[in-house]
N, C-alpha and C positions, 0 to 999 in steps of 0.2 A: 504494500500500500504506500503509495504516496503522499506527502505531506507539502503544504504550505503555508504561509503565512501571513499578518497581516497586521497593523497596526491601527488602533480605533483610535478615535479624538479625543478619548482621554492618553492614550501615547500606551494602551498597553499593546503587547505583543497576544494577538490570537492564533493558535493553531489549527491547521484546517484540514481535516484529512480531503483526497482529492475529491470523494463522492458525498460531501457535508453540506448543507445549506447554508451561506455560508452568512446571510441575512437573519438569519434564527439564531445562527453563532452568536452573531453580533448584538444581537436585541437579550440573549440570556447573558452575556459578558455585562452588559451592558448593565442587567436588571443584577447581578450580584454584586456588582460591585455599589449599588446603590444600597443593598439590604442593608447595610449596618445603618443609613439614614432614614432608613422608610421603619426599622425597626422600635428607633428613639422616637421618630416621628408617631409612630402607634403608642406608644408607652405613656408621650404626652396627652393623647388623646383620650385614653382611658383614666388620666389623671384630672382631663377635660369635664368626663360625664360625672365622674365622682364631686365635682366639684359642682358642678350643675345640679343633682340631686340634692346638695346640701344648702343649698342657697336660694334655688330655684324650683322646689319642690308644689307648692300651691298655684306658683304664675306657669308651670308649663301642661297645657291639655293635654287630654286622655292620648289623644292617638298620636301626641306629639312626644308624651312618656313612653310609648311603647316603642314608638321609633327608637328612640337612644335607646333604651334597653338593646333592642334587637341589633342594633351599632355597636352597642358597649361588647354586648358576645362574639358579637362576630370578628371585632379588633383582637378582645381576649383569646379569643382562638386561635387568629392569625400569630402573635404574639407566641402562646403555646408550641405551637406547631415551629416556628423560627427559632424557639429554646430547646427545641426535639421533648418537649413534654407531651 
């Protein structure tokens, strides 16, 4: 098998083998090297609805509470699953 290569715009170097996509390469390089910001960026968020809940508990409606709830778990999962929990 053949190999090549490639540098993306953040300057890193991608390996490619010769029968790879090499646009899908690029788009999951791409998405890992963001996780440790999308990670933190989750972590805020979930400190977001906690925070909402305690302060803004009577001013937010029904289907607007259930909303965040259903946000809050699905971040916390995301989250979990990022910790291999």
């Amino acid at each position: 098998m053949r190999y090549t290569y490639d540098l993306n715009a953040n300057g890193c170097l991608i390996l490619y083998a010769d029968n790879s996509d090499r646009q899908e390469m690029c788009a999951n390089a791409q998405l890992i090297s963001a996780a440790p910001d999308l990670l933190e960026a989750a972590r805020q968020a979930v400190e977001l609805v906690r925070t909402a809940r305690r302060y803004f508990p009577k001013s937010i409606r029904d289907s607007d509470a259930f909303t965040l709830e259903n946000t809050n778990a699905a971040i916390s999962k995301a989250i979990a699953k990022a910790e291999g929990r």
